[in-house]
C-alpha positions as CSV (number, residue, x, y, z in Angstrom):
1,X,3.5,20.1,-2.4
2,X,2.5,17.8,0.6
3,X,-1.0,18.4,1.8
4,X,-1.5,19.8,5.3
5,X,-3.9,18.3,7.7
6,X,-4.5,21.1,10.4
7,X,-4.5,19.1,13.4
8,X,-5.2,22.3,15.5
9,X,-7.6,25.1,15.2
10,X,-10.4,27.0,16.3
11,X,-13.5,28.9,15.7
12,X,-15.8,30.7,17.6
13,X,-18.6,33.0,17.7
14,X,-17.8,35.9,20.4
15,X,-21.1,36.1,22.1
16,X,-20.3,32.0,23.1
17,X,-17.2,32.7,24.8
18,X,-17.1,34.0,28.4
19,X,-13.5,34.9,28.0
20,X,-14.1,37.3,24.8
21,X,-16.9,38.8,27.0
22,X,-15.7,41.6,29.8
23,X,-12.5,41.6,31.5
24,X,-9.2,40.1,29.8
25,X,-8.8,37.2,31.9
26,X,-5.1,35.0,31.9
27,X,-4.4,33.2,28.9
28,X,-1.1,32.0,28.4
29,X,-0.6,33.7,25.2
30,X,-0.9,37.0,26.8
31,X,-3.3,40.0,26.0
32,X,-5.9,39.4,23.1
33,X,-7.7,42.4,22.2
34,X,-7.5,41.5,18.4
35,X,-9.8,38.1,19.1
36,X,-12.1,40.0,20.6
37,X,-15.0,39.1,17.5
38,X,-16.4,35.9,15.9
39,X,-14.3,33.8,13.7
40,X,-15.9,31.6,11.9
41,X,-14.8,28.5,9.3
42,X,-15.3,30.7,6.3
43,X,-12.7,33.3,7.6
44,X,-10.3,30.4,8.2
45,X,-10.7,28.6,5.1
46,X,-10.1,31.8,3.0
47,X,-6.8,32.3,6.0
48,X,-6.1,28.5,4.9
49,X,-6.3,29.0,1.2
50,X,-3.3,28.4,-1.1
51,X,-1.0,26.7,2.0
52,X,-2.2,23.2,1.0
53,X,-4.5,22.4,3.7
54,X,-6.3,19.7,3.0
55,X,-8.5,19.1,6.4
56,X,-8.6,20.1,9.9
57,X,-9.3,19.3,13.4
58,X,-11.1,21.9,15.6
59,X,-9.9,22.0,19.2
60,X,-12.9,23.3,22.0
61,X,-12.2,26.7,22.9
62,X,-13.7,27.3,26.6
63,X,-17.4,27.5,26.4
64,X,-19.1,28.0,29.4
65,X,-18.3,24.5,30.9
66,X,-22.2,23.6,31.1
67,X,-22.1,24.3,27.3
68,X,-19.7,21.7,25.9
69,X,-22.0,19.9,23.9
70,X,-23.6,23.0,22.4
71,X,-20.4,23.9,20.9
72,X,-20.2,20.5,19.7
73,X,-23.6,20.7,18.2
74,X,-22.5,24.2,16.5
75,X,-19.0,22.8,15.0
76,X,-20.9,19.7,13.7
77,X,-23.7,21.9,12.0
78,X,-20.5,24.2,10.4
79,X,-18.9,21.0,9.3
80,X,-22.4,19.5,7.6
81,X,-22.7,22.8,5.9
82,X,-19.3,23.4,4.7
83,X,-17.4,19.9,5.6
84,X,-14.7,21.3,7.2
85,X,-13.8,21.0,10.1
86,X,-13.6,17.1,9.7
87,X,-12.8,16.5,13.4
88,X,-13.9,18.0,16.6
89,X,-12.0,17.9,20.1
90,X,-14.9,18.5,22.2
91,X,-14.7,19.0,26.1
92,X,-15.9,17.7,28.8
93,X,-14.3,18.1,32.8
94,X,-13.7,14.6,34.1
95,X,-13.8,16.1,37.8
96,X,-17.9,16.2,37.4
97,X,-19.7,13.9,38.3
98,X,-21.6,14.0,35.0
99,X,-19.2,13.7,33.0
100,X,-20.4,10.6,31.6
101,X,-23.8,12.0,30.7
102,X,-21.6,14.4,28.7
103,X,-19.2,12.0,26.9
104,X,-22.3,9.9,26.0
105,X,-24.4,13.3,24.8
106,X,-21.3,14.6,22.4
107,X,-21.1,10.7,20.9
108,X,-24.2,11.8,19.0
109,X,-22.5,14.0,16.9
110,X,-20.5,11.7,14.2
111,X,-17.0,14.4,13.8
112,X,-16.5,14.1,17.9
113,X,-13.1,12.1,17.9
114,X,-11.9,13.4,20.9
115,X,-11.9,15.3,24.1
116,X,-9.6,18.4,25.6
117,X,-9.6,18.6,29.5
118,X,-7.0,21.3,30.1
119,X,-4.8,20.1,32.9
120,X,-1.8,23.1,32.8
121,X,-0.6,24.1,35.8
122,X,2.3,27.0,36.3
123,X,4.0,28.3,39.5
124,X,3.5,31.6,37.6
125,X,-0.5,31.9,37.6
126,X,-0.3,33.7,34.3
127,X,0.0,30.4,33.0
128,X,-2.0,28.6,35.6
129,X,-5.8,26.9,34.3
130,X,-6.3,24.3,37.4
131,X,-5.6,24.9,40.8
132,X,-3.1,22.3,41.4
133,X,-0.7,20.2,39.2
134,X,-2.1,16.7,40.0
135,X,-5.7,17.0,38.7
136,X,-5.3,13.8,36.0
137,X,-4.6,11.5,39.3
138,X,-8.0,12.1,41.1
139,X,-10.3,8.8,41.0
140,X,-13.2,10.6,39.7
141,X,-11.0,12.2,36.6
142,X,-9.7,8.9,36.0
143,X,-12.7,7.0,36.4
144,X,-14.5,9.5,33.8
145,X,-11.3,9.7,31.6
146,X,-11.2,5.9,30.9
147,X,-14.7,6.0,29.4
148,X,-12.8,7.9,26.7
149,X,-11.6,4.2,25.3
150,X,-15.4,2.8,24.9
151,X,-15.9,5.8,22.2
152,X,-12.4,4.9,20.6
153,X,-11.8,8.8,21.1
154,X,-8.4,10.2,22.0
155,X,-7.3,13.0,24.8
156,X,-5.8,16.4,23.8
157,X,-3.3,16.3,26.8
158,X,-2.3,20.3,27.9
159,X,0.4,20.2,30.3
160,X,3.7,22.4,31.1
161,X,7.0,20.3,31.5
162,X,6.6,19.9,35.3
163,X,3.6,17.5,35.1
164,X,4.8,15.7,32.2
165,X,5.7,12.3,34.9
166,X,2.5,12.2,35.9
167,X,0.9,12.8,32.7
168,X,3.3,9.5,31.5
169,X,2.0,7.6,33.7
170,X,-1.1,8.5,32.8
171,X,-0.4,7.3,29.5
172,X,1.2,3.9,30.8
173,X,-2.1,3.6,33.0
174,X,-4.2,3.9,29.5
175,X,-2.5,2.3,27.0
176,X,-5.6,2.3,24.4
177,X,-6.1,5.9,24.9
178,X,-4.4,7.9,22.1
179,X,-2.7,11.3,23.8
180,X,-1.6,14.2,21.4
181,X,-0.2,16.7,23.8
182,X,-0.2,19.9,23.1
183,X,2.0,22.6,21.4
184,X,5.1,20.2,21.6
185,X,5.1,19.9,25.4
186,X,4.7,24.1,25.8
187,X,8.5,25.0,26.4
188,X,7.9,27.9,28.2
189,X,11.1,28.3,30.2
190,X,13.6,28.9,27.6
191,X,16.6,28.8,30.5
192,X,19.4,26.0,30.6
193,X,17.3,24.0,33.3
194,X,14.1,24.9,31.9
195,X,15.2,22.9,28.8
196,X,16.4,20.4,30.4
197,X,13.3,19.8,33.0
198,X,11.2,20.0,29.5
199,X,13.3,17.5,27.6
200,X,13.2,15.1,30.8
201,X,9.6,15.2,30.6
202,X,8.8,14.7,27.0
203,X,11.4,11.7,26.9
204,X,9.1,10.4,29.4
205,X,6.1,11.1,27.9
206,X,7.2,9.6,24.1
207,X,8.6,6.8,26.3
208,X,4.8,5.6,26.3
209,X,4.1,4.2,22.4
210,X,-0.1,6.0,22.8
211,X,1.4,9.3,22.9
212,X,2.0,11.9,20.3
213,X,2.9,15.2,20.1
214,X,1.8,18.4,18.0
215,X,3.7,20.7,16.6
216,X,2.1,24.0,17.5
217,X,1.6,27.3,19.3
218,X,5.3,28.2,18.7
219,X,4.4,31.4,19.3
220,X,2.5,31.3,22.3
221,X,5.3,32.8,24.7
222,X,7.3,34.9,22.5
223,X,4.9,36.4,20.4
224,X,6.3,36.3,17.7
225,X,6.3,33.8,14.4
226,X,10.4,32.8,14.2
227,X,11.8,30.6,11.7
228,X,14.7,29.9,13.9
229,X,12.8,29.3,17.2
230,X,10.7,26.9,15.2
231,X,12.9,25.2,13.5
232,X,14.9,24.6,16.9
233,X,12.2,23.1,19.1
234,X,10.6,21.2,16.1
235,X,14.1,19.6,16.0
236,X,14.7,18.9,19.5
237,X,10.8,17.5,19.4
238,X,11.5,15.6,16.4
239,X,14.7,13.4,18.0
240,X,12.7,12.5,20.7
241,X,9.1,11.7,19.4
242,X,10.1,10.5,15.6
243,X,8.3,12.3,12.8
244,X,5.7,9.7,12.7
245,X,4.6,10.7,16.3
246,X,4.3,14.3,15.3
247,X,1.8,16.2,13.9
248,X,1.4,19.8,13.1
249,X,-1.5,22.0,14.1
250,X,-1.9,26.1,13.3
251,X,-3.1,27.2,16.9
252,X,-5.2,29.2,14.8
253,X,-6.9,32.6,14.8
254,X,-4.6,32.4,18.2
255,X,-1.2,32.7,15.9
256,X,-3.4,35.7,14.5
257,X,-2.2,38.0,16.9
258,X,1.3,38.1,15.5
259,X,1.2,36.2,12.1
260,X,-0.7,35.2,9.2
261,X,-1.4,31.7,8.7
262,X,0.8,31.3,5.6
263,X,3.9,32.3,7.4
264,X,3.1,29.7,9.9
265,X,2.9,26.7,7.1
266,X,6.2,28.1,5.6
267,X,7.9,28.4,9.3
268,X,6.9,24.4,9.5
269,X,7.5,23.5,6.1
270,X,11.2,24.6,6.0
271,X,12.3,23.1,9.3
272,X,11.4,19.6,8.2
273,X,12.9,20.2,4.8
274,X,15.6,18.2,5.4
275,X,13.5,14.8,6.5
276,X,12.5,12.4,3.9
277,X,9.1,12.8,2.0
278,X,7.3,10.1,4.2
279,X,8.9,12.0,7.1
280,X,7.4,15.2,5.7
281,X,4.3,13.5,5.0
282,X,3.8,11.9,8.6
283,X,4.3,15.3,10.1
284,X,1.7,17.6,8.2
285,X,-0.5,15.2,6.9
286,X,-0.5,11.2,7.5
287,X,-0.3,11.2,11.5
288,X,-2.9,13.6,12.4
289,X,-5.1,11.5,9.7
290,X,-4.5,8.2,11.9
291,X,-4.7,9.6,15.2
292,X,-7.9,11.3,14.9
293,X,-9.9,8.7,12.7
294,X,-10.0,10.9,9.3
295,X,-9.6,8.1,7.1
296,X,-11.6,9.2,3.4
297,X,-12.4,12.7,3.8
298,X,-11.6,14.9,1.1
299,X,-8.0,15.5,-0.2
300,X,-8.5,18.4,-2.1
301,X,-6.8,21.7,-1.0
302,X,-8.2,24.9,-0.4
């Protein structure tokens, strides 16, 4: 069996997350009652076990924004006591001005290898995190996002098909900034057009050698854990990225909501079947270890 590095996950205690707290508010993986309670490492790890994960990468998951780097302080104490995860995408908002105070704050913590600044923007608001589209071309957001390259860190790019030009040039204007966007590029629109704006935009965006692209959160907008649906956009992503610019992640406990995590491995596993093992290998395992800086951590699977 090839071993499985998670490349995207989460964990959280409730009482840290203003969004499990009160009112629902709009996540584009619609309502999420059943998340409403901590999650921690050990609950994953046991969700993980007998899949053949071998490692992971924990993505931030929307702290208060003043709080970024004591989430990062908690993930790195759950990773000394338990060694997974064995990366952290922190976060940080390059609009602030003190963003820098923050990027230099979360270098302290040695499993930091990245950072996630959500950029998504929808014309439907139920998908909508920023108020505008064109947040990544600001001065100050730039300015603070090119400190990214003195850490050697990478950027967890978030963006729906529409902003995917801008996001490319991003890219092109940062060319030793590793980008893993997410969830393959978030094909929401599942029309003729829709497609096609999509596949326009991740041609552009794989048309710049420092990005790569997960393959994740499958489910996010049809609820549901298909074989077939996964299989599809894995191959579509898969002709125009190369397996060795792809990497899967679990979206993990937000998959919960309509799937175990085994069903998710198996969905992944049987659309690359047909690649070669070094394909196979890039994809789950081998990328994700490059991108993110994992080189020597454990190999042994849960």
């Amino acid at each position: 069996m090839i071993p499985i590095l998670d490349s995207h996950h989460h964990i959280w205690r409730q009482a840290d997350l203003p969004w499990l707290n009160g009112p629902e508010v709009t996540r584009v993986f619609g309502p999420y009652e059943g998340l409403r309670r901590d999650y921690l490492m050990e609950e994953l790890m046991a969700d993980m076990a007998g899949s053949g994960i071998v490692g992971s990468v924990y993505l931030q998951v929307n702290w208060a924004p003043e709080q970024a780097v004591d989430e990062a302080a908690w993930v790195q104490s759950v990773s000394d006591r338990l060694g997974w995860p064995n990366g952290i995408v922190a976060y940080t908002n390059f609009s602030d001005e003190d963003s820098p105070d923050t990027l230099k704050k979360l270098s302290a913590f040695p499993k930091v290898r990245g950072i996630r600044h959500q950029l998504h923007w929808h014309e439907n608001d139920l998908y909508r995190i920023q108020p505008r589209p064109d947040v990544m071309n600001d001065t100050t957001w730039r300015k603070n996002f090119a400190r990214l390259e003195d850490y050697g860190w990478s950027f967890d790019l978030q963006v729906f098909a529409s902003q995917m030009k801008d996001a490319a040039k991003l890219a092109a204007d940062y060319p030793g900034i590793p980008q893993i966007l997410q969830h393959a590029g978030m094909a929401q629109d599942r029309s003729s057009e829709g497609l096609a704006l999509w596949r326009d935009g991740m041609k552009a965006l794989a048309d710049q050698p420092n990005v790569f692209c997960k393959l994740s959160a499958f489910g996010t907008f049809i609820h549901e854990n298909s074989e077939d649906h996964i299989a599809e956009l894995i191959g579509q992503t898969l002709e125009i990225f190369s397996p060795e610019r792809c990497l899967f992640g679990s979206n993990y406990p937000i998959e919960m909501l309509w799937t175990p995590y085994a069903p998710i491995v198996t969905a992944h596993r049987k659309a690359i079947a047909h690649l070669s093992e070094a394909d196979q290998r890039a994809i789950l395992h081998d990328t994700a270890v490059g991108v993110y800086k994992l080189d020597g951590m454990a190999a042994e699977p849960l």
